[in-house]
N, C-alpha and C positions, 0 to 999 in steps of 0.2 A: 598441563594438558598438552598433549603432541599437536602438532603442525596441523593435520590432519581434523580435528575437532575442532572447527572456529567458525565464528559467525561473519557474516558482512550484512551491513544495515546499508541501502542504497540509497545514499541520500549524499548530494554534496560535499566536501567540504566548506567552509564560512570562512569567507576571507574581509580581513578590513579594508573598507572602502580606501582610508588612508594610511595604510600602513600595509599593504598590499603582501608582506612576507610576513605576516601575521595569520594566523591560520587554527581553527577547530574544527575539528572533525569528529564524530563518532566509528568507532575503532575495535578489533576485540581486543580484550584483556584475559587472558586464562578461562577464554570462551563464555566470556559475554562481553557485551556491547556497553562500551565504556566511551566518555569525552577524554580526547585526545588535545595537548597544544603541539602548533608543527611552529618554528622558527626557521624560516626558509632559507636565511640569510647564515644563520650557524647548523642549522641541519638538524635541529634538536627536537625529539619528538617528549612530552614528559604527559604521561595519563592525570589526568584529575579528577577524575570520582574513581570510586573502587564501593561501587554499592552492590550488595548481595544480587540486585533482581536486576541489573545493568541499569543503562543511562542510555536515553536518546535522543533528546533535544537540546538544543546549545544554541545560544547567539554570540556576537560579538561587536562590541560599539567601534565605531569606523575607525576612532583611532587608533583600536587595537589594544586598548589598556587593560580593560574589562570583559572578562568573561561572564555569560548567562549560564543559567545550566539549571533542567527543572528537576526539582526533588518531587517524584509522583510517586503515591502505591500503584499497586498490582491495577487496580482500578482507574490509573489515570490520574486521580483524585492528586493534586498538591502544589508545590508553593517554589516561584522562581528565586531564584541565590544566584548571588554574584560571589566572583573574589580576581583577582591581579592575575594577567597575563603571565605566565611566568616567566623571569628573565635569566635564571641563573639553575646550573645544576642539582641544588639543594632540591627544587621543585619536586613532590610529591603529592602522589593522590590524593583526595579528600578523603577522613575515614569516614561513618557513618554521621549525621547530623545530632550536635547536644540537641540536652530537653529545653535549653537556652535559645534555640534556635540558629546557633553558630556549629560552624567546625573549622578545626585547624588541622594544617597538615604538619609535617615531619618540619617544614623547614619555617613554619609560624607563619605559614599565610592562613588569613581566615576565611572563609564562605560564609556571607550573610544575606538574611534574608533580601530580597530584592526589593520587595515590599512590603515593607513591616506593617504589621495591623489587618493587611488585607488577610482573609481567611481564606483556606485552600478550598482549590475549583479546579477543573480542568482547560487542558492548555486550550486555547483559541484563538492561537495566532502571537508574532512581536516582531515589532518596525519599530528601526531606527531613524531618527532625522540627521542631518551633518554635524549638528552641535552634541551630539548624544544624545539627544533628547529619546526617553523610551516610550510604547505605546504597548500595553500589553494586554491582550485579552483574556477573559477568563470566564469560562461557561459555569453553570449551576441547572438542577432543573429548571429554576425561573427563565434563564434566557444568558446573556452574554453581558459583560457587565468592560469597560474599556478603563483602564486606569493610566495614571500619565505619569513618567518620573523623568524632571526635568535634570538640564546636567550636574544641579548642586544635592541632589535626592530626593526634591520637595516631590509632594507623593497627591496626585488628586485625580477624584473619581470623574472621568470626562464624561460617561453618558451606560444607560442600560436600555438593551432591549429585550423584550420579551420572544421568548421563543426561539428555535433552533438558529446562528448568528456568527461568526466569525472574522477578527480580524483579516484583512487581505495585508493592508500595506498604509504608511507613513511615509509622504509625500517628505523629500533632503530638506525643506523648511518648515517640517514640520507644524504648517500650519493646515492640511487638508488631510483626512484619513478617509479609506477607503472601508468597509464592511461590506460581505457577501453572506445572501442565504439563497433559499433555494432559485436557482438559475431560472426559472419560470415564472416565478412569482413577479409581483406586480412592483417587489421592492427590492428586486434579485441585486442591485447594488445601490449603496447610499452611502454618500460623500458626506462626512461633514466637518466641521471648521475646530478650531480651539475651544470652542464653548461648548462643541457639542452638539450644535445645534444641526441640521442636515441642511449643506448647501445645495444638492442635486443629488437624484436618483436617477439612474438605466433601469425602468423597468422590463423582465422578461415575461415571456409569455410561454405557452405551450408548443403553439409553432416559431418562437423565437426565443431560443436560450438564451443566455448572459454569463458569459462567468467575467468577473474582475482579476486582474493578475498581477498588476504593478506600477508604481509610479516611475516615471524616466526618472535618470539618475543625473542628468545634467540638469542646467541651471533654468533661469527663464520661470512661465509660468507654467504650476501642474500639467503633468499630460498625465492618465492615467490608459493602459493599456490595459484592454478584453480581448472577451475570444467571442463570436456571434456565432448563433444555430441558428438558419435560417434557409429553409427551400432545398432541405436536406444537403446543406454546404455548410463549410465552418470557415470563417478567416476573421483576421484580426479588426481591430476598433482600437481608437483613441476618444480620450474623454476631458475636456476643458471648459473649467467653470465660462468661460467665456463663449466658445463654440457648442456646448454642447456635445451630443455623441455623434462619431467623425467615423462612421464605416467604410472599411479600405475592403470592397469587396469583389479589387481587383485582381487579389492574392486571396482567392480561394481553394480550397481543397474539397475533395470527397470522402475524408473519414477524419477522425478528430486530433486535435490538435492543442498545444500549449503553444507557449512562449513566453519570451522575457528581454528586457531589452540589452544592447549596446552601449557601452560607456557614452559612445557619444549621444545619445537619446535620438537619434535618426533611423537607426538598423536594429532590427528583432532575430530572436535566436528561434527560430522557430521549430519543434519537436512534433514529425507527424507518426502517429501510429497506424501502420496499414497491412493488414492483411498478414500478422504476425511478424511484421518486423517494422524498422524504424527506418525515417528518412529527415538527416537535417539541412533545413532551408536556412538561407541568409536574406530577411528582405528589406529593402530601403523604403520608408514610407516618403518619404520625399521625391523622390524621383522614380516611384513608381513599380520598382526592379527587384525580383527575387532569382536566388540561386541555389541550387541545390548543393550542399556541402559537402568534400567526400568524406565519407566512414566507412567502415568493413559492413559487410553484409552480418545482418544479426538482429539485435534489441539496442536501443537508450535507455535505460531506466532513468535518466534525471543528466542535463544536460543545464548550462550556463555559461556566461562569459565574465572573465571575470575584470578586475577592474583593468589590468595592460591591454585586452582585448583579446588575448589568449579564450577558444573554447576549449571547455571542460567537460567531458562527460565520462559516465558510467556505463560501457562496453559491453556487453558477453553474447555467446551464441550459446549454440547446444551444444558445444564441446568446449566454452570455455567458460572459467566463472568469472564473475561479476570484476571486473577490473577499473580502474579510475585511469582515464586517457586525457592527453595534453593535445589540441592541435600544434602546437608549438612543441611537444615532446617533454616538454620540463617535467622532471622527476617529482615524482606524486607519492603520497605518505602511503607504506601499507595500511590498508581498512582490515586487513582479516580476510576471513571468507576458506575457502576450501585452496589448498595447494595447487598451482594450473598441472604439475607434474603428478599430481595424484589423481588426476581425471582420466575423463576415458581421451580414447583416440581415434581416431577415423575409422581405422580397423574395428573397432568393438562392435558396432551396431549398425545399423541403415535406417536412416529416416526418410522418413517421405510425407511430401504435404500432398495432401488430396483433395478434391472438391468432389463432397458426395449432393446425393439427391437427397432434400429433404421436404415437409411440410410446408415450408416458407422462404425457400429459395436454396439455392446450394451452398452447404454445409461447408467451412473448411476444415478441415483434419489435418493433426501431425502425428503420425504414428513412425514409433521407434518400435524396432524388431532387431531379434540379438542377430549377428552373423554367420549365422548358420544353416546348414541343409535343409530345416525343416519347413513345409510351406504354410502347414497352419499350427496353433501353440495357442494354450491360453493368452487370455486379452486384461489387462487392469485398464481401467478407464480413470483417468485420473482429471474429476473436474474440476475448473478452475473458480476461485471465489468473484463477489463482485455487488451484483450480477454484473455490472458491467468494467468488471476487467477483462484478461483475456489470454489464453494461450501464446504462449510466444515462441518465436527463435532465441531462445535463454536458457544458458546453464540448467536443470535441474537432478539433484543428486538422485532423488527418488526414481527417475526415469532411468539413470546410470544401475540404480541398486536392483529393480524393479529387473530390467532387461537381463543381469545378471543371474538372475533364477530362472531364467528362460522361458516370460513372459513378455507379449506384444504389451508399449503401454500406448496406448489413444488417449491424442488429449484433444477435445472439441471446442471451437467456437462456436456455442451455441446462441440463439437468438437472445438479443440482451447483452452480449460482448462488443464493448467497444471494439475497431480500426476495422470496421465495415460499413460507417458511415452510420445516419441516423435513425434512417427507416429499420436497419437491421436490430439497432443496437435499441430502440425503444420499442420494438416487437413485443408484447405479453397476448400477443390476439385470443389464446386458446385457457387462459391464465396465469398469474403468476409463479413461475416454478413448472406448474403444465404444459407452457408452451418448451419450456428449456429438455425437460424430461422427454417432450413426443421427440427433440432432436437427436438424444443421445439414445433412442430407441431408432431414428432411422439410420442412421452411422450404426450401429452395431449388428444393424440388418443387410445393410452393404456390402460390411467388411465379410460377415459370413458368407453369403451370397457368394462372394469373390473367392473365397478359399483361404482368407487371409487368418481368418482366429475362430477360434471353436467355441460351437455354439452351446458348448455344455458348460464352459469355463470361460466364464467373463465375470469380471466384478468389478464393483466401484470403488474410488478412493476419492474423499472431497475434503476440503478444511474450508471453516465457516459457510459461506454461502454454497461451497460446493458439497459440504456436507450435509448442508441442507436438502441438494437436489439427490444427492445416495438417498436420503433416509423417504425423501417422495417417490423417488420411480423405485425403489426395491417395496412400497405398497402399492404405486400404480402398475406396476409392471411385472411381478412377482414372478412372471414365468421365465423372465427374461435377465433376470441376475443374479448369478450363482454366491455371491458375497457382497458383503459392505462395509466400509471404513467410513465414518464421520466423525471428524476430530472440529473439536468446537463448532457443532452445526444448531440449525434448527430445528426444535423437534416440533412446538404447539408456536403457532407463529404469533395470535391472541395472546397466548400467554408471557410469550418473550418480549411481545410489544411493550407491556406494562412495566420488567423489570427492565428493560432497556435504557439506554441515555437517547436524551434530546435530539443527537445528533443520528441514532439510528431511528428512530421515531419519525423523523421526520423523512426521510427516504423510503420507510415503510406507507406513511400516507400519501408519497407520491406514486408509488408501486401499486399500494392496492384503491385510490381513491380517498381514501379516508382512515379512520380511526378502527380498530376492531369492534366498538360501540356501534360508530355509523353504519358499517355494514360487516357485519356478522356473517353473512354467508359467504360471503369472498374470502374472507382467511381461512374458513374453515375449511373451502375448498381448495387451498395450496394448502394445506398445515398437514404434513405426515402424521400428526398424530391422527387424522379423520382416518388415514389409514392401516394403522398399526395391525389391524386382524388380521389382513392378508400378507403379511408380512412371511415369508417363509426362509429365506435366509440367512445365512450367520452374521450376526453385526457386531462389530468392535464399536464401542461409543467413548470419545475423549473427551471431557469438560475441565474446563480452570476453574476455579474457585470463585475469582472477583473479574471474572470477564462479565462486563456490561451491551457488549454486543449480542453475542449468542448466551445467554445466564445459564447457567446449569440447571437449577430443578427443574426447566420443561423436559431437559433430556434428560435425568435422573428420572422423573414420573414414567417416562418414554420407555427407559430400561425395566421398570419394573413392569408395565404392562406387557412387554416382549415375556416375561420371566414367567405372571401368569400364562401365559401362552406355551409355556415350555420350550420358545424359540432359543436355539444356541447366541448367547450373546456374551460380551465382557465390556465394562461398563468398568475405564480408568479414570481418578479422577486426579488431579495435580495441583497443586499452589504456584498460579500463573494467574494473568490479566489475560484478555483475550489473545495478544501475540506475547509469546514467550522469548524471552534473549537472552537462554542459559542454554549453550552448546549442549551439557551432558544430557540436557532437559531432552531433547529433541533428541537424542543419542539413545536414549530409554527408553522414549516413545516411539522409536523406530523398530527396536529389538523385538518392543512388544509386539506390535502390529504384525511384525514379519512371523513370529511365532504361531500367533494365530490365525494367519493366512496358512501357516503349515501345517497347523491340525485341520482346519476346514475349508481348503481350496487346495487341493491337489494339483493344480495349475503349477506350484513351486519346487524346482528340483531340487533330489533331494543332497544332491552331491555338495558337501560344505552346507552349513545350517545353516538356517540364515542370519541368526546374530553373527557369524563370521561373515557371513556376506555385509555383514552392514560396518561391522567393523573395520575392513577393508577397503570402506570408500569413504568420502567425505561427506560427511552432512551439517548442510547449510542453515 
């Protein structure tokens, strides 16, 4: 596969605590997303899985010996494997997994199971202690279940809970583990010891979130660091079996936030998201002191320190793709991702962020427009998933390919988008998906108003959650959108609850109150399907086969009643998990989409098709 067709998974690389030129990463391979070893010290990068659907999860034990690395289907569903850091050139990818449950590669290393006997679950977390000691979790519909493998392999079941549950982290002595569920709840984090048994909880509330994030990495007694929601402000917390919870709520913010700490367990790496772009902080909880870090104006997608105290992060704007940055500058593994030389350029388009008027306060917009004479032009609306993720100042090829047909694309922060702080970003006031939809009904009232996009050609494009919100407002709003794309959305929200995982289950009874059982009328009042009649539109619909977030047969049912209805639709369906990590995959799905935007959205020029349009840029 050329240059040009490659993935990047934005996540880290995994460096050993003690062996620091030790290094994994996920990486592409012949366009997917494969574990990578980097050897920093000889410069040697060698892939180790080579599986059909890619790889994206990987750990690695502090000393650097052992490599993790999860064998999942499409689904999620599967079983962690180890095998040897590689030292030497022979090192070759893993091929497929025997019925034995081993594999060997080219040069006789083996990948075995990690855990033998345990049955496959899905991933839910894995923390190391300093001795190697491992803590891994692993979800089922029952709940979350913590297993422990100590440094000689000895393999024992630490503790299960019921219900949706997650590892966070494995305190260097490995004798305190942390677990988080939902951040509100009364047991949003719970500590517990080598037995198992829980030595202390932070419970959260509704007007006091909680998330758990990590144990310090220096020595001394447990600290374990949160993040608090409180009084529509977010800043850090520390947690010790001795003190209790330690709120530093002297280093606060107004829109939300992560972090993690500094080798030396004093100073936090702090990553705020605000208003479409990233801002990082350095703060000392000791003496009180934070600073703002420099970085280029843009996005972080994923940011750390690592053990020399070098920060790490993952860079990009709207004109650049997704890149791995050193504050120290040290040479960093290619991850893949799109060519920086095959993107657009400053010349190509104009962006501009706007703050419109909306139903619950003003709206902000980033709208990309090609460079050119014209003052208005069809509009794609491209919204983003979540609900609470959020548009950003970040790379996106679709906006690059989008603009190139000589369409405006608007991408909304609607209510329910994270880095506008908490009132904004917990907003459902009008209902769930209702409220987001009356937003991208006031933006797209603006923008006409103003002269900027025409009111006869606008349509939407959404994946997962934003597919959901297409396939709602093209029935609430029918007059108001000339197209629709939903690639893995929702179509019956009731009915997607049931085949759903745990883990989306339980973010839907935060969302709507309860259960589809408990209250009945609430889903049915977000669920596009209550609207399918008014539906007049042309819909493109995309489902995966073993996607457990968004299931296909709500939107397969979805398409056939469009079909009774004689509504124009194409209904693709693929052999994927909810996110897909096969370049060509996404390279197919593009052509198509773009095809059918050209037989039923006149919005797209006609000069060059647009499978040459798409073949021509990078997609991510």
């Amino acid at each position: 596969m050329s240059r040009e067709y490659r993935l990047f998974y934005p996540a880290l690389p995994v460096v050993a605590e003690h062996a620091p030129h030790r290094v994994v990463y996920v990486g592409d391979a012949d366009g997917r997303c494969q574990i990578l070893a980097w050897d920093r010290r000889t410069d040697t990068v060698t892939q180790l899985t080579d599986r059909a659907t890619g790889t994206i999860r990987a750990a690695l034990d502090p000393d650097g010996e052992t490599v993790w690395w999860f064998d999942d289907d499409l689904a999620g569903v599967g079983v962690w494997r180890t095998r040897d850091f590689p030292t030497g050139t022979t090192d070759q990818a893993e091929p497929p997994a025997s019925a034995t449950g081993g594999s060997a590669s080219a040069s006789g290393s083996v990948s075995a199971p990690a855990l033998p006997g345990v049955p496959p679950a899905r991933h839910a977390g894995i923390a190391m202690a300093d001795d190697g000691t491992a803590l891994v979790g692993l979800a089922d519909d029952d709940g979350l279940t913590l297993h422990r493998r100590d440094p000689h392999g000895r393999i024992t079941e630490l503790t299960r809970t019921a219900g949706y549950a997650y590892l966070v982290d494995l305190d260097p002595t490995g004798e305190l583990a942390a677990v988080g569920t939902d951040p509100a709840d009364a047991d949003a984090v719970t500590v517990v010891g080598r037995d198992g048994a829980s030595v202390g909880v932070v419970p959260g509330r509704p007007d006091r979130r909680v998330w758990a994030l990590g144990f310090a990495p220096s020595g001394g007694e447990p600290r374990l660091l949160l993040v608090l929601e409180q009084d529509d402000r977010y800043f850090p917390a520390t947690w010790t079996r001795a003190d209790g919870l330690q709120p530093h709520s002297w280093c606060w913010f107004d829109t939300e936030i992560t972090a993690s700490w500094y080798p030396d367990g004093r100073r936090i790496l702090i990553r705020q998201d605000r208003h479409a772009h990233t801002i990082l902080h350095e703060a000392d909880l000791t003496v009180r002191a934070s600073a703002v870090l420099p970085n280029p104006p843009g996005s972080v997608l994923d940011a750390a320190v690592w053990p020399d105290g070098d920060v790490v992060y993952i860079w990009t704007d709207s004109l650049t793709p997704p890149q791995l940055r050193s504050g120290r500058d040290v040479r960093l593994p290619d991850s893949g991702g799109p060519d920086p030389a095959a993107s657009a350029t400053v010349d190509d388009y104009q962006r501009q962020e706007l703050w419109v008027p909306g139903p619950g306060g003003p709206i902000h917009v980033l709208l990309t427009t090609p460079n050119d004479d014209r003052r208005t032009r069809p509009a794609v609306f491209l919204v983003h998933g979540g609900p609470s993720q959020h548009a950003r100042d970040a790379y996106d090829p679709l906006v690059e390919i989008l603009t190139s047909t000589g369409c405006a694309v608007v991408r909304v922060n609607y209510r329910g988008s994270s880095g506008y702080g908490s009132a904004w970003r917990n907003d459902f006031s009008s209902g769930v998906g209702l409220t987001q939809v009356a937003d991208l009904a006031a933006v797209r009232e603006h923008l006409v108003t103003e002269g900027l996009i025409e009111a006869g050609r606008v349509a939407l494009w959404g994946t997962s959650w934003g597919g959901y919100l297409t396939l709602l407002a093209l029935g609430v709003q029918p007059q108001l959108w000339r197209l629709g794309v939903a690639i893995s959305p929702i179509a019956d929200y009731a009915a997607a609850f049931h085949a759903a995982s745990p883990a989306v289950q339980a973010l839907d009874v935060m969302l709507f109150g309860g259960t589809p059982d408990q209250v009945p009328e609430t889903y049915a009042r977000s669920s596009p399907a209550s609207y399918v009649d008014q539906v007049t539109a042309p819909v493109l619909l995309a489902v995966s086969s073993d996607d457990v977030r968004c299931p296909p047969a709500p939107v397969e049912r979805y398409a056939g009643l469009l079909a009774a209805r004689r509504v124009p639709h194409q209904l693709v369906r693929r052999r994927a998990g909810h996110d897909d990590f096969d370049a060509r995959s996404h390279l197919s799905l593009m052509q198509t989409v773009l095809l059918f935007m050209q037989r039923h959205f006149d919005g797209v020029q006609e000069e060059g098709t647009a499978v040459a349009l798409a073949m021509a840029r990078p997609v991510a």
